[in-house]
C-alpha positions as CSV (number, residue, x, y, z in Angstrom):
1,X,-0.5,-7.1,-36.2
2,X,-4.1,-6.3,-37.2
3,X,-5.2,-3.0,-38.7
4,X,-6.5,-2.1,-35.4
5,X,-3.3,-3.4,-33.3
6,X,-1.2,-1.1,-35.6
7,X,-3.4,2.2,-35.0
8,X,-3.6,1.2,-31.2
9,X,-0.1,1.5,-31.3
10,X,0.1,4.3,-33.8
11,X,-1.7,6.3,-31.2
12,X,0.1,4.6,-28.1
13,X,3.4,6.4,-30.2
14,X,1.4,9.7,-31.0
15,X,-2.0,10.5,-28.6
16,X,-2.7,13.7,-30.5
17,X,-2.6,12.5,-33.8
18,X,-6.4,12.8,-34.7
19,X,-5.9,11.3,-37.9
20,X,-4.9,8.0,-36.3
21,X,-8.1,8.5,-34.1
22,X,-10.3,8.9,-37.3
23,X,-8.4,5.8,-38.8
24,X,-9.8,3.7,-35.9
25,X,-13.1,4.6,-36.0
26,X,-13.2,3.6,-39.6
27,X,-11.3,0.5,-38.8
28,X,-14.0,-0.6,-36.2
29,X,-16.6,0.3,-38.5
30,X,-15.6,-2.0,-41.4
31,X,-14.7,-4.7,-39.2
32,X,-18.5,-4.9,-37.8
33,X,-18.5,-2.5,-35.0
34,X,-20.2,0.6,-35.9
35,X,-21.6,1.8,-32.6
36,X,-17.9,1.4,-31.1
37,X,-17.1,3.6,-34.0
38,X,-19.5,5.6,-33.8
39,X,-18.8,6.4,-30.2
40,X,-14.8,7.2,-30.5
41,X,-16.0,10.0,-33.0
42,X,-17.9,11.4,-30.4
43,X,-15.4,11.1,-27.2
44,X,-13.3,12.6,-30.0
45,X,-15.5,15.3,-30.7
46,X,-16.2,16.4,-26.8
47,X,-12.0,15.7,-25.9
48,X,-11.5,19.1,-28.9
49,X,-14.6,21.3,-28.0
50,X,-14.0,21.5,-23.8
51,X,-15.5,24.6,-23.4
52,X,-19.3,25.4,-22.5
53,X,-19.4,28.6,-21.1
54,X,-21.7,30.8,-21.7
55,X,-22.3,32.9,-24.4
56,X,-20.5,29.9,-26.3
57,X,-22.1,27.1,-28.6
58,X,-23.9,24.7,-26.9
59,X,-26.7,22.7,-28.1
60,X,-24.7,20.7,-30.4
61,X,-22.1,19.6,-28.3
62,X,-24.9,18.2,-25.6
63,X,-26.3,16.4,-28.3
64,X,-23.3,14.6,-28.9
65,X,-22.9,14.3,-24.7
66,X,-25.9,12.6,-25.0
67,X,-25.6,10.5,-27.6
68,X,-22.6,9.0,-26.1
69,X,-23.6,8.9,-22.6
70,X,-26.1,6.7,-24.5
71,X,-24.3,3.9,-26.2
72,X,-22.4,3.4,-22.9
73,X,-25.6,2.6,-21.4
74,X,-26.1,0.3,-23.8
75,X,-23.4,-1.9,-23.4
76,X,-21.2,-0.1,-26.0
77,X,-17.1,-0.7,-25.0
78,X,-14.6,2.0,-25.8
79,X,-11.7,1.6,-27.9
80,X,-8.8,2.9,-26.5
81,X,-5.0,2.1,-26.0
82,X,-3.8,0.9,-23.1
83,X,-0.9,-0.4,-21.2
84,X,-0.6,-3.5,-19.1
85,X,1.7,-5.0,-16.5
86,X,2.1,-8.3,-14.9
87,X,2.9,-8.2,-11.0
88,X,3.4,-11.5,-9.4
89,X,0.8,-14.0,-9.1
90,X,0.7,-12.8,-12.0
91,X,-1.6,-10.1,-11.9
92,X,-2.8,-7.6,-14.6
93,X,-2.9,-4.2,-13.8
94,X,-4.1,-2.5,-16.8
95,X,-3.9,1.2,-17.1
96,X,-5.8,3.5,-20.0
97,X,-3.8,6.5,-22.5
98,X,-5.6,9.6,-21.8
99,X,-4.6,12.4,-24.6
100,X,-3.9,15.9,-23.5
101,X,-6.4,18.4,-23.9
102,X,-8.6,20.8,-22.2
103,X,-12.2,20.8,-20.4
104,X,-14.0,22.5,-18.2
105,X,-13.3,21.8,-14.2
106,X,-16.2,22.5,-11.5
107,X,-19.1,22.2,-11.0
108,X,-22.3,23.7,-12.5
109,X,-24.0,25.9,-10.7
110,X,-27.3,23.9,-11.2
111,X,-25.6,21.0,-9.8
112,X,-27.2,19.0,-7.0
113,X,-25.5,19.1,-3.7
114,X,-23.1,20.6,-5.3
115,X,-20.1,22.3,-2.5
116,X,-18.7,25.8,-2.4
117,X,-15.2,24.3,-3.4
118,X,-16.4,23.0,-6.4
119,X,-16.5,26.1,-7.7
120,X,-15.5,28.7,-10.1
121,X,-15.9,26.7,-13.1
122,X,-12.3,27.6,-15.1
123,X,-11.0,26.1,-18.3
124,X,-8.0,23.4,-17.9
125,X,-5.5,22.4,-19.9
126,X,-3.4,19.0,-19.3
127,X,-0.4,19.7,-21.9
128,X,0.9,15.8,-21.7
129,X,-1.2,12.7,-22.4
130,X,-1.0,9.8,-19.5
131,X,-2.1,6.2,-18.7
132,X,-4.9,5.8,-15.2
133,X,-5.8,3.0,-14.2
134,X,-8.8,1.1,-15.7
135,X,-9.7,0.1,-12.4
136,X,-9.3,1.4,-8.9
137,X,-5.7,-0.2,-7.4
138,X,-7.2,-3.9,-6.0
139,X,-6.4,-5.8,-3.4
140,X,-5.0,-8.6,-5.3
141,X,-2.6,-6.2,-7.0
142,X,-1.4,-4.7,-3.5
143,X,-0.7,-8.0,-2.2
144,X,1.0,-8.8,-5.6
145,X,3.5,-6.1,-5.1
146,X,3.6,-5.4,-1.1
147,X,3.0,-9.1,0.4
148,X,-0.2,-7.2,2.0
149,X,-4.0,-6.5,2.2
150,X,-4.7,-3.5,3.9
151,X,-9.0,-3.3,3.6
152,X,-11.5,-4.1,6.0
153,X,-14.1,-5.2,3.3
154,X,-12.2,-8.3,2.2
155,X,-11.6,-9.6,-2.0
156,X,-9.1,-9.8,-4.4
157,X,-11.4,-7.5,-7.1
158,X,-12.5,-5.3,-4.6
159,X,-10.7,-1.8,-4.1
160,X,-7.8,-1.5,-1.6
161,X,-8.7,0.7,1.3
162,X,-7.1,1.7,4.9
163,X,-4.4,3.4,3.1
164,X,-2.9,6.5,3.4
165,X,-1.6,8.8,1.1
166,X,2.2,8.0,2.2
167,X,1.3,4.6,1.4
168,X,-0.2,4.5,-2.0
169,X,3.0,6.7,-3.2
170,X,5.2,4.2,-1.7
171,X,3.4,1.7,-4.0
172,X,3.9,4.2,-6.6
173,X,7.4,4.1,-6.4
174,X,7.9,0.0,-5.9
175,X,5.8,-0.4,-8.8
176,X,8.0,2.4,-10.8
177,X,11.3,0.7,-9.7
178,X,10.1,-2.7,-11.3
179,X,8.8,-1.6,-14.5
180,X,11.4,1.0,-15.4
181,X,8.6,3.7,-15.3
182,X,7.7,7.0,-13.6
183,X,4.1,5.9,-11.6
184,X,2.7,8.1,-9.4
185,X,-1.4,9.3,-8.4
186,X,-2.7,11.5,-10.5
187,X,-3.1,15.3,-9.9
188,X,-6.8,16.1,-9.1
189,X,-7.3,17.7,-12.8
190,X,-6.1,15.0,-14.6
191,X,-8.7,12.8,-12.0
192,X,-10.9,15.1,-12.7
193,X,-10.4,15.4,-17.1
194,X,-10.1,11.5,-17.2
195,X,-13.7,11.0,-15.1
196,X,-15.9,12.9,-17.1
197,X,-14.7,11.7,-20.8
198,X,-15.5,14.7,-22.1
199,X,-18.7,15.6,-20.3
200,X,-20.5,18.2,-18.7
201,X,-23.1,16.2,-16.7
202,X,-23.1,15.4,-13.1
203,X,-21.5,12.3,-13.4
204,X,-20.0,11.1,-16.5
205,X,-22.9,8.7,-17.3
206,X,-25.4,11.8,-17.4
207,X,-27.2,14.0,-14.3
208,X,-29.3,12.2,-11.2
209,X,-29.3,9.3,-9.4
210,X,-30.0,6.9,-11.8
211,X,-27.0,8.1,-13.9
212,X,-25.4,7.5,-11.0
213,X,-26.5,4.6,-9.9
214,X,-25.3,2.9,-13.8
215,X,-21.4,4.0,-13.4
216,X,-20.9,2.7,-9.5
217,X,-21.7,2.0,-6.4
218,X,-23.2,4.3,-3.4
219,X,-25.6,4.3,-0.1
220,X,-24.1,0.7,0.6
221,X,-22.5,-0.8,4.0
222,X,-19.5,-1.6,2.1
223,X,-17.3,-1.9,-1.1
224,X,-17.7,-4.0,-4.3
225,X,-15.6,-5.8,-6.6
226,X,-14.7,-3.0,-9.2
227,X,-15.5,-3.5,-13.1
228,X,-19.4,-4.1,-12.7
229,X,-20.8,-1.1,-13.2
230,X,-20.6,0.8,-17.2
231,X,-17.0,2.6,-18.1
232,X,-16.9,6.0,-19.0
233,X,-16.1,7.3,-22.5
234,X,-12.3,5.9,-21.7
235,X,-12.9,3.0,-21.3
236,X,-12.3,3.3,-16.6
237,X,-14.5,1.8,-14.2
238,X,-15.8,3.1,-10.7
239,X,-14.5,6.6,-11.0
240,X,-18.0,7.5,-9.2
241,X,-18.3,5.7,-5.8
242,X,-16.9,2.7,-4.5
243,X,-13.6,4.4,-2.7
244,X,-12.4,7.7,-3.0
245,X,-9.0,8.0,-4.4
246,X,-5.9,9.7,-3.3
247,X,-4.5,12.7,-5.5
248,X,-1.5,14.4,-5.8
249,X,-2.9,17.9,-4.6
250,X,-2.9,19.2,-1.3
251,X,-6.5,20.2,-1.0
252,X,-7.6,24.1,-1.2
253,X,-9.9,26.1,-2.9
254,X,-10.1,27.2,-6.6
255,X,-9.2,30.5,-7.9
256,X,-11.2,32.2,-11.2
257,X,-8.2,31.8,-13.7
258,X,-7.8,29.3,-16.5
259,X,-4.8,26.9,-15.8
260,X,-2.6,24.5,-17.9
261,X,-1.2,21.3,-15.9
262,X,-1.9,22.5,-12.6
263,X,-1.1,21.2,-9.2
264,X,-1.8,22.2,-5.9
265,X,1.4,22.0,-3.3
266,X,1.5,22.9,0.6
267,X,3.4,22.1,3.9
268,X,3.5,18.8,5.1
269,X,0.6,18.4,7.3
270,X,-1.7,20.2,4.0
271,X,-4.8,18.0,3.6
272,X,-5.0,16.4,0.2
273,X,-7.3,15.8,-2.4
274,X,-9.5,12.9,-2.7
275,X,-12.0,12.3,-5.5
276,X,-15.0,10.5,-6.4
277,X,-16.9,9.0,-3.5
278,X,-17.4,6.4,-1.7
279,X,-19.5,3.3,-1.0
280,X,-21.4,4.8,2.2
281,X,-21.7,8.3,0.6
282,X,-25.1,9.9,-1.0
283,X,-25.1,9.8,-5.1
284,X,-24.5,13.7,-5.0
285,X,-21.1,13.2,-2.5
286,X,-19.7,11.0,-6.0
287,X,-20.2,13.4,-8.8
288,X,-16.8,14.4,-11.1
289,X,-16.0,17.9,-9.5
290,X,-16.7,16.7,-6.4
291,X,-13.8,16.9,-4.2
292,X,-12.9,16.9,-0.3
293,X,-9.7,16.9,1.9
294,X,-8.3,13.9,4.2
295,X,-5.7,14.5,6.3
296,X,-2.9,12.3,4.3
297,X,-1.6,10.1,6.9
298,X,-5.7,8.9,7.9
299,X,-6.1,5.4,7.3
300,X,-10.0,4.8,6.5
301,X,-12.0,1.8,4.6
302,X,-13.3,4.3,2.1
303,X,-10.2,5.5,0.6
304,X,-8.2,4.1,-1.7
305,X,-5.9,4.8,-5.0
306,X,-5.8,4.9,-8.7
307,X,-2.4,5.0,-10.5
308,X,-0.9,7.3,-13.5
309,X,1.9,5.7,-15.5
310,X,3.6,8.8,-17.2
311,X,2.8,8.8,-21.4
312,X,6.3,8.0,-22.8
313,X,6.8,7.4,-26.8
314,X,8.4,4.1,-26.8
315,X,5.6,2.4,-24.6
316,X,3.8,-0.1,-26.1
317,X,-0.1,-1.2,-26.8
318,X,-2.3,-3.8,-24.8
């Protein structure tokens, strides 16, 4: 392996090891990619210093925001492990290691359009690192796995829609059953931790509707193939617009307390959470802490899924 395989799979072993994440900075440095570097040191200095309350430091650290909202506007790509599987066809469904951490969930009160759920701001931690998806779940991988296409806005690369909650965990659990892992949606804070990357802004590409409009698709008629719009700091595409995406939570409204790997349970019939947007919504509707409950049987052309492959040790490196 190269120096960077083996550190992509030093870190795929051990997330938290910020040594390892150091090491690959450097490594991309001397190899001729400083600004890819450059911007791992700074997802890794927003991922440890999640907390911009007031009262606390904050100039610096929305410097760094910046600077890194920045370089992804510029065509800089992230550097991050990831995991990959081959479904028939074959299709690749590639999925990205999120470390544990902590950030800051909610909105801002200065926020634009911003919704009386999205609020109090609170301080979460996700104890346990996990893979998302790169991408929104495509119609070419549902038919790879399920023999079907459930969407009403046709194409392989676009996002799979018309499915309910029920449904996406039953892919969740034919896709577990063939790769000997435990896949599931993810709960609506790690959505939430993994779309912003670190950042405070309104979307994780920076505040207004140009920020928006550089990270994914809005005020359209329909979906779009997903990857053509700029990641976020790791390394996922469309996490703003597009198709809103199915979470584990049932939907409810946030208390003032600080949490550590929380989920939100309730009867049966409890709405759940969606996240992120969709194609026909307003750039405001697909911020990060946006959020908004479907009933989870509805079948609708804007929602759709992304997956979570549980973090274990002996998984290995794309």
């Amino acid at each position: 392996m190269t120096p960077r395989e083996q550190l992509l799979a030093a870190l795929v072993v051990a997330p938290d090891d910020a040594t390892a994440w150091l090491a690959l900075a450097d490594c991309l440095e001397e190899e001729g990619e400083p600004e890819r570097g450059e911007l791992l040191r700074l997802q890794l200095a927003l991922h440890r210093t999640p907390d911009d309350r007031p009262g606390r430091p904050r100039t610096r650290r929305r410097q760094l925001e910046r600077r890194a909202q920045e370089l992804l506007a510029a065509g800089v790509r992230p550097c991050v492990p990831t995991l990959t599987f081959e479904l028939p066809g074959p299709v690749p469904l590639e999925l990205a290691l999120i470390p544990a951490g902590s950030f800051m969930m909610g909105a801002k009160g200065r926020e634009s359009g911003r919704f009386i759920d999205e609020k109090p701001r609170r301080l979460v931690t996700l104890t346990r690192p996990f893979y998302l998806g790169v991408y929104p779940l495509t119609q070419a991988q549902w038919f790879a796995l399920t023999r079907r296409r459930p969407a009403r806005f046709r194409g392989k690369a676009r996002p799979v829609e018309q499915v309910c909650a029920d449904d996406c965990e039953g892919y969740c659990r034919a896709l577990g059953q063939r790769v000997g892992r435990v896949v599931r949606l993810p709960t609506e804070a790690e959505w939430e931790c993994a779309c912003r990357a670190g950042t405070t802004t309104e979307f994780a590409s920076g505040d207004g509707e140009e920020a928006m409009g550089r990270a994914g698709w809005c005020d359209l008629d329909r979906t779009r193939a997903v990857g053509l719009k700029q990641p976020n700091g790791w390394g996922l595409y469309d996490m703003h617009g597009n198709v809103w995406e199915w979470c584990l939570d049932a939907y409810d409204l946030y208390q003032g307390e600080d949490l550590v790997d929380p989920l939100a349970t309730g009867p049966d019939h409890a709405l759940r959470v969606a996240r992120g947007g969709s194609y026909s919504n307003p750039p405001q509707v697909c911020r990060s802490a946006c959020r908004i409950g479907f009933a989870g049987g509805g079948r609708n052309d804007f929602i759709g899924c992304r997956l979570v492959v549980e973090w274990q040790p002996a998984s290995g490196a794309a």
